[in-house]
C-alpha positions in Angstrom: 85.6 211.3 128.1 86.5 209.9 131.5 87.7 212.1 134.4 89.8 209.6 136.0 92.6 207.1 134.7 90.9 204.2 135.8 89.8 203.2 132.1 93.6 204.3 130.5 96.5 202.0 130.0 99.3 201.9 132.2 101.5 203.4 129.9 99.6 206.5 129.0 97.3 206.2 132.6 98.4 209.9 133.7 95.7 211.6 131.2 95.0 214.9 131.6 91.1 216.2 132.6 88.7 217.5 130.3 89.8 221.0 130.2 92.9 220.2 128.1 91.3 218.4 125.4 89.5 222.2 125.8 92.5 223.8 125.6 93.9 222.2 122.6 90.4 222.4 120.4 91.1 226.5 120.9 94.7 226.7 120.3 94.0 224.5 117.3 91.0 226.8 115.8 93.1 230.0 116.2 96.5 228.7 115.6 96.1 226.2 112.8 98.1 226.6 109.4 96.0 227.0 105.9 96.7 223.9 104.3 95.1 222.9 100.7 93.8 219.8 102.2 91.9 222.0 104.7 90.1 224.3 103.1 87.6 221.8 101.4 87.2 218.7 103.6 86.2 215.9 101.9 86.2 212.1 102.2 88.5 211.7 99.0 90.2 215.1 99.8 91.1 213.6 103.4 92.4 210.3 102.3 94.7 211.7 99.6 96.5 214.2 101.8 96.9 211.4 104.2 98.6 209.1 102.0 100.7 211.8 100.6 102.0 213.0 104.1 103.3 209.5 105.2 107.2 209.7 104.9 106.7 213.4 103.4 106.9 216.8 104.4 104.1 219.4 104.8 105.6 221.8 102.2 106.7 219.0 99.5 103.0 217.4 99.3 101.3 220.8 98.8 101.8 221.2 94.9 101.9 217.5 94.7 98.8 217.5 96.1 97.4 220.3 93.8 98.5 218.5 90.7 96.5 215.3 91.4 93.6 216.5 92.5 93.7 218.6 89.4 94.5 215.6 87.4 92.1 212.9 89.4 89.5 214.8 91.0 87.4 212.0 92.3 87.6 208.4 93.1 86.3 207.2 89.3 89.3 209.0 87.9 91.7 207.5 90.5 90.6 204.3 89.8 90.4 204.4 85.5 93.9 206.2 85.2 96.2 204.4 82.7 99.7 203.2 85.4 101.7 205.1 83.8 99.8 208.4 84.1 99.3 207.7 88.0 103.3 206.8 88.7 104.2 210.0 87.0 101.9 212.6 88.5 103.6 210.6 92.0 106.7 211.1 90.4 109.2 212.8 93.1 106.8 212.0 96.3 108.6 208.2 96.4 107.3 205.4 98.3 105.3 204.5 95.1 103.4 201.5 96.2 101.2 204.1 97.9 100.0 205.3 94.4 99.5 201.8 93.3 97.5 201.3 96.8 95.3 204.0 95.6 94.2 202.8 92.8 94.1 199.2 94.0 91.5 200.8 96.8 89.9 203.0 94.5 89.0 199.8 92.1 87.9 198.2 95.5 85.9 201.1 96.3 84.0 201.4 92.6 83.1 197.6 92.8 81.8 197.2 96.7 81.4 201.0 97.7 79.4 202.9 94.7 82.8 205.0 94.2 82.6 206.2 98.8 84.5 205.9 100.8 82.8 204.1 103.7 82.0 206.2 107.0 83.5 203.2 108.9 86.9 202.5 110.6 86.6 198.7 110.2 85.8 198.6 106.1 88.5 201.5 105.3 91.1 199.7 107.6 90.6 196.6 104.5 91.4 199.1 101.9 94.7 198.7 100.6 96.9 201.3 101.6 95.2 202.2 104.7 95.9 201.3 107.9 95.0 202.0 111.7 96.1 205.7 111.6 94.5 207.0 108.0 91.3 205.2 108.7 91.1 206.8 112.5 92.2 210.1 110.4 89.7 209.5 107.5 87.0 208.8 110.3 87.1 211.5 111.9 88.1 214.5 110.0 85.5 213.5 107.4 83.3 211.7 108.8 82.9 212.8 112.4 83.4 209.8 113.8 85.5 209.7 117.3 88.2 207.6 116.1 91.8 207.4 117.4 94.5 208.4 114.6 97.7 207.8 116.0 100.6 208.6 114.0 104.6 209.7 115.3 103.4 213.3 116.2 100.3 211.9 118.1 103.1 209.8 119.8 105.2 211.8 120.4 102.6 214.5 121.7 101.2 211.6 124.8 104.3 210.5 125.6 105.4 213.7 127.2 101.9 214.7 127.7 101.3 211.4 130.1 105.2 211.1 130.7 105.2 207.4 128.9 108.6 206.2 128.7 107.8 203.0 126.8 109.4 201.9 123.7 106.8 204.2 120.8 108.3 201.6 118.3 106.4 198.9 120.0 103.2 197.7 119.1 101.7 197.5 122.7 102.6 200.8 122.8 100.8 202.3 119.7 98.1 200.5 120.7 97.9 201.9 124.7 98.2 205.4 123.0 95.3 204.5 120.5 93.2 203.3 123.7 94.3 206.8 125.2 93.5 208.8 122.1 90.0 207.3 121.7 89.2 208.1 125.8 90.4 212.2 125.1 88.8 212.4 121.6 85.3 214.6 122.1 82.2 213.0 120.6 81.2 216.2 119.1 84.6 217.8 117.5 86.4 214.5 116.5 87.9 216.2 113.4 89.3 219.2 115.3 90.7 217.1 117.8 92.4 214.6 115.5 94.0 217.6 113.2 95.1 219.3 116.5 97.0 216.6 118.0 98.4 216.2 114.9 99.1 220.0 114.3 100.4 220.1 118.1 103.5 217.6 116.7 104.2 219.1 113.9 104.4 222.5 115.2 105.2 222.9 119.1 105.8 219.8 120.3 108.2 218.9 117.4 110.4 216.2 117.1 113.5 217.9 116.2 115.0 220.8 118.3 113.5 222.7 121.3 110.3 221.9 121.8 108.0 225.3 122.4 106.5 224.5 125.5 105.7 228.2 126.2 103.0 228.2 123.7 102.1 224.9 123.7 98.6 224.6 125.1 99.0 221.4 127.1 101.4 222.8 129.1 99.5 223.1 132.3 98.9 219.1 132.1 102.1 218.1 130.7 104.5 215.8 132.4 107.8 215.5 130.2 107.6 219.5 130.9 106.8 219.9 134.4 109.1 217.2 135.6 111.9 217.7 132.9 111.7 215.2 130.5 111.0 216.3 127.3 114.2 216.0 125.6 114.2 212.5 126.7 110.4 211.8 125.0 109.6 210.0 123.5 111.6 206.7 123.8 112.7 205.1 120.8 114.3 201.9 120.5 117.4 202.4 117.8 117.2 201.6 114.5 119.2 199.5 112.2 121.6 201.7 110.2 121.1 201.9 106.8 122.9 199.6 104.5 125.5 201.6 102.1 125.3 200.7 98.5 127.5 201.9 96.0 126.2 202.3 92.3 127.6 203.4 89.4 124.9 205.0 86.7 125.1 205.5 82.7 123.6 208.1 81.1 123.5 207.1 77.5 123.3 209.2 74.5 122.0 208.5 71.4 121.3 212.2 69.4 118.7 213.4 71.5 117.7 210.2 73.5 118.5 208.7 76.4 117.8 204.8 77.5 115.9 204.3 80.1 114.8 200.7 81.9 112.3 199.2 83.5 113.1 198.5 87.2 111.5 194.3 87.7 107.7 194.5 89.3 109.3 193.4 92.6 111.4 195.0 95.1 113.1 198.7 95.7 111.8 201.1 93.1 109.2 198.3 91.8 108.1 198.8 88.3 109.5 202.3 87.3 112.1 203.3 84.7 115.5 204.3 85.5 118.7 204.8 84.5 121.0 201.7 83.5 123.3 201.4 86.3 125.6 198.8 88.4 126.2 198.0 91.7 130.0 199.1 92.5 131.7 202.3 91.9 133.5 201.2 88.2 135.9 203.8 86.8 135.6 204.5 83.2 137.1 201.8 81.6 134.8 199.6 83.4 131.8 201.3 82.7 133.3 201.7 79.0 133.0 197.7 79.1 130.1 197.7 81.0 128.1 200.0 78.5 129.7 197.8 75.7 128.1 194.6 77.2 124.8 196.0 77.1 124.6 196.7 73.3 126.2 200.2 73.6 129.4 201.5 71.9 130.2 205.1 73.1 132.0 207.4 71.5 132.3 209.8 74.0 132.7 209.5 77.7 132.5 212.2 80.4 132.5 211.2 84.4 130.1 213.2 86.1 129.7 214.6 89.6 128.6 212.0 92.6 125.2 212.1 94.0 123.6 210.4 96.9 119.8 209.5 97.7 118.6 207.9 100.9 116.0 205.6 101.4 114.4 203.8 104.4 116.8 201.0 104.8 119.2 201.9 102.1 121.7 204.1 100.7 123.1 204.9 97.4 126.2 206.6 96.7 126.3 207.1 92.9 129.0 208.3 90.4 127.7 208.7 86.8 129.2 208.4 83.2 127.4 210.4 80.1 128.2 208.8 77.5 127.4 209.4 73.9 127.6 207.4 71.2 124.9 204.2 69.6 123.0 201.5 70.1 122.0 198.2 67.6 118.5 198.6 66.5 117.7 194.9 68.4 119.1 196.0 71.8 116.4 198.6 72.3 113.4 196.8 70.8 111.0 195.8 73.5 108.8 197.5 76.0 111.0 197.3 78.9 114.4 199.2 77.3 113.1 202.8 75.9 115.4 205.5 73.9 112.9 208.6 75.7 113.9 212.3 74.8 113.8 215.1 77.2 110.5 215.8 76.7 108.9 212.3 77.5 111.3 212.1 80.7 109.9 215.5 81.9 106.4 214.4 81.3 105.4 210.8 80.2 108.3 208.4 82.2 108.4 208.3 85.9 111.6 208.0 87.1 112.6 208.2 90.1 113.8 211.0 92.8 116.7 208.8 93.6 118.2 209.7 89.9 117.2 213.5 90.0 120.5 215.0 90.0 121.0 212.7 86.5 117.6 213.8 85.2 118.8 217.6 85.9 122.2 217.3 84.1 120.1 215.9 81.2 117.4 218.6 81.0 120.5 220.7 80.8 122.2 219.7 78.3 122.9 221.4 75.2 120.3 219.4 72.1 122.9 217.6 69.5 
């Protein structure tokens, strides 16, 4: 690790000496929270945790993370499990083309790998699923290789660190703070040093909120603090806002089933089940009609309260009908339309988070 800022990118060139990276590689090894994915590091143990905590919080992956490991303890397992199995143990985590990665990387990793992971940044970065960040964070937690993993707390921590007021959304930028993160990572504690920067973010130098610079043990070297700045670091060009959609879901009854659909293999939500619904908010004599075009003639209608669920780009505002009544045999026939009970949505369908206040008012309904 250089002394000077001769070798650093202008936009992260005011790197701090030696005895930071020192400082942080303490406060880390005393400090650190007891996390499952810590106590037994391994290659595969590494890599799911990883692809579990993109887009999710610390405390939602931890049982997640029990459960599959429990379920697919090794890279074999990941890559034989049956789809359906594999959406529905990632059922409630979202994002779902990260489960689908896994297996597609697992298969890759059975046919040119002997069932390893490879100990090498360029070969995991052609996995599917696994880009710059969880290959630099594979690397080097479980492999010991000095490797930069760079994700928004890493960011976030050298921008105020090196007082970098470039745009973190651009990729120059990721890629001067990769160049940065490589120069401070120590040869002989890559791991620690990866897991610290990242705990740093998470915990002290956190995104949302006051940042606790009194504890924080870059302090001494920091910029955004000593000059001011660290409510304005990192800088962040704005995003789009998300686009509004307005949907109107059915939950249809028949006895003690409910229909579910396939979503199409393409797209939002790509190949999981959920339940019928339409774009629009209809009121009830519309979704009367609308439950009547699709082969259902209710008997009973009840409007239910409105839910919302957010993703990246999008948002749904829902209103819901339950309606009970029944379907022709022929409209439910075929794989892609299922009459599913209680039980199998609980444990064999996955459905998605974005209908889970549905799924709730149907566990908790009375049985017919």
């Amino acid at each position: 690790m250089s002394e000077t800022n001769v070798f650093f990118p202008v936009l992260f060139r005011d790197i701090p000496p030696r005895e930071a990276v020192s400082a942080l590689l303490d406060w880390y090894r005393a400090s650190a929270r007891e996390l499952p994915w810590r106590t037994q590091i391994t290659p595969y143990r590494v890599w799911i945790s990883e692809i579990m905590l993109q887009q999710t919080r610390v405390e939602a992956v931890k049982p997640y993370f029990h459960r599959f490991l429990e379920a697919l303890p090794d890279i074999p397992s990941l890559a034989d499990v049956d789809d359906a199995r594999l959406l529905k143990l990632w059922e409630g985590l979202g994002y779902y083309s990260r489960a689908r990665n896994l297996k597609k990387a697992a298969n890759v990793l059975m046919e040119q790998y002997g069932g390893e992971l490879p100990a090498d940044v360029q070969k995991l970065k052609k996995l599917p699923g696994i880009g710059s960040y969880t290959a630099g964070a594979i690397a080097s937690i479980a492999f010991g290789i000095p490797a930069p993993a760079v994700d928004g707390n890493v960011l976030r921590v050298l921008a105020r660190l090196t007082g970098c007021d470039a745009d973190i959304l651009r990729p120059q930028t990721r890629a001067a703070a990769e160049q940065a993160a490589l120069q401070l990572c120590p040869a002989d504690t890559p791991g620690d040093f990866t897991q610290g920067m990242i705990e740093l973010g998470a915990t002290v130098c956190v995104p949302n909120g006051e940042a606790k610079c009194s504890v924080c043990p870059f302090s001494p070297w920091c910029v955004a603090a000593r000059e001011g700045m660290v409510d304005r670091l990192p800088v962040r060009s704005a995003k789009a806002p998300r686009r509004v959609e307005d949907r109107t879901v059915l939950l249809l009854r028949e006895g003690d089933r409910y229909l579910i659909r396939r979503r199409p293999p393409k797209g939002l939500l790509a190949g999981l089940y959920e339940l019928p619904n339409e774009l629009g908010t209809l009121n009830r004599e519309e979704a009367i009609a609308f439950a009547r075009k699709n082969g259902f003639q209710p008997l009973r209608t009840e409007h239910l309260s409105p839910a919302t669920h957010i993703f990246t780009h999008v948002e749904w505002h829902m209103t819901a009908y339950l309606m009970t009544g029944y379907f022709s045999e022929t409209e439910t026939e075929g794989e892609e339309r299922i009459m599913a009970s209680r039980e199998e949505l609980s444990a064999v369908y996955a459905v998605p988070s974005a209908f889970s206040a549905y799924l709730k008012a149907i566990l908790e309904l009375e049985t017919p």
